[in-house]
C-alpha positions in Angstrom: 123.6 95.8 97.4 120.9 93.6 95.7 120.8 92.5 92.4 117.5 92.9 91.9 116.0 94.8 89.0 112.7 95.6 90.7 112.5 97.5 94.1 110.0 96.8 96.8 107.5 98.7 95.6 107.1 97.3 91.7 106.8 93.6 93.2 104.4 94.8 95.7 102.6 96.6 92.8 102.9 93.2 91.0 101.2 91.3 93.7 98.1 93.9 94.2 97.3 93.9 90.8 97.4 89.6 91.0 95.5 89.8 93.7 93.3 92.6 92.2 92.4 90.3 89.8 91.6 86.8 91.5 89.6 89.2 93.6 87.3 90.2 90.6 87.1 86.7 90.1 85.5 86.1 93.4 83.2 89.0 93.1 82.1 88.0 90.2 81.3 84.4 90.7 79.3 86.0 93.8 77.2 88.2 90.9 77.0 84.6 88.9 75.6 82.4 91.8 73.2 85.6 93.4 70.1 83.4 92.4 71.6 80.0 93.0 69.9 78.3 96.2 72.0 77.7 99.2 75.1 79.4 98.0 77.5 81.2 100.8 79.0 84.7 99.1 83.3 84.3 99.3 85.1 87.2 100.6 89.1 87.5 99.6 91.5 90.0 102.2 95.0 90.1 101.3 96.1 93.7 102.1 96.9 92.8 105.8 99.1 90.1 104.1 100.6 92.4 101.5 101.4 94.1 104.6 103.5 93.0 106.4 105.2 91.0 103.2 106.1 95.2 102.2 107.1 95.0 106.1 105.4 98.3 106.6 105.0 97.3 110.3 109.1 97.5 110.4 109.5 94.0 110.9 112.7 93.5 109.0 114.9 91.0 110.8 111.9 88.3 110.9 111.4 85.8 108.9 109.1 82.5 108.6 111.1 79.4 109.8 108.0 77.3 108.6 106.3 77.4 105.4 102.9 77.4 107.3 104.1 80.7 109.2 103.2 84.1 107.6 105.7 85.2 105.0 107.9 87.9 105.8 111.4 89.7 105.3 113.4 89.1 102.0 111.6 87.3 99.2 108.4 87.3 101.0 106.1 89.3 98.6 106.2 86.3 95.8 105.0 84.0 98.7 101.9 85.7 99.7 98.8 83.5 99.5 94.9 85.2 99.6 92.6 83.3 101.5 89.2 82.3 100.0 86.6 81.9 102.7 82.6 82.1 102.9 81.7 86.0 103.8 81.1 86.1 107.5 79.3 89.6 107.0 76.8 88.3 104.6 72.8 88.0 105.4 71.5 84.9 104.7 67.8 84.8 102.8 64.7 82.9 102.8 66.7 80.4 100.2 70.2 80.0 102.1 71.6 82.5 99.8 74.1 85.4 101.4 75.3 87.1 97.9 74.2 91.0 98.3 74.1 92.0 94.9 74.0 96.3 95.8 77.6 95.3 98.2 79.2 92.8 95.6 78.6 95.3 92.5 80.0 98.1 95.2 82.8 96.0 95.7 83.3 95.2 92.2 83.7 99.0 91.1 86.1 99.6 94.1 88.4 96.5 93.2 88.5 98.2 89.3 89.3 101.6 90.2 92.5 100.0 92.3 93.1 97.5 89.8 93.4 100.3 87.4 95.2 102.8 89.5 98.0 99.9 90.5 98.4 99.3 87.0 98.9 102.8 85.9 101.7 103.2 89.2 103.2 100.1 87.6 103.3 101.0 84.3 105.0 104.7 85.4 107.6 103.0 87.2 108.4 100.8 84.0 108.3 103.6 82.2 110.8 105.4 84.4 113.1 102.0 84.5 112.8 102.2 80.9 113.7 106.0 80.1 116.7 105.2 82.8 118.1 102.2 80.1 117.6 104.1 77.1 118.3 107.8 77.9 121.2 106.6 80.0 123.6 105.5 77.1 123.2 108.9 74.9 
């Protein structure tokens, strides 16, 4: 049995709402730089990462041998990394610019309602783990 305060699910809770967060950042230096000459819109995925770090695939016996590799199995929800790369989907206009301002603001409300609704499944879970620490003892 692990030792482990936190189950699966509240780490991988955790990790959404970090990522939920740097991703706002992104889409919001897009909305910043939308009039800036030459400047490439950056796109952020991590869910296919989250993924398989939450081993819903039912991977559980692998793990990476190689820091490099993709992290899975035990421990491997801290170790996720987001990759920041220029949006291959973007159309570029007369000025070199590829932010769309109507898909980054579309983007922008989606990543706040999750943002919102992993923090509210977060706090619910603390609020469970707390209940089971205080109520427990009476």
């Amino acid at each position: 049995m692990s030792n482990d305060i936190f189950d699966k699910t509240t780490l991988g809770l955790a990790s959404a709402i970090n990522f939920r967060v740097l991703r706002n950042n992104v889409i919001s230096s897009n909305i910043a730089n939308s009039e800036t000459p030459g400047y490439k819109a950056k796109k952020l995925d991590f869910e296919a990462a989250l993924g398989r770090a939450l081993d819903t695939d039912g991977l559980r016996g692998l793990s990476a041998l190689n820091q490099r590799h993709m992290a899975m199995g035990p421990g491997s929800i801290s170790k996720i990394r987001a990759d920041v790369y220029d949006n291959p989907d973007a159309n570029v206009t007369n000025d070199g610019n590829t932010v769309d301002m109507e898909r980054e603001m579309a983007a922008l409300a989606e990543n706040t309602i999750l943002y919102k609704a992993a923090l509210e499944l977060i706090n619910k879970k603390m609020g469970a783990l707390r209940y089971a620490v205080t109520e427990g003892r009476r």
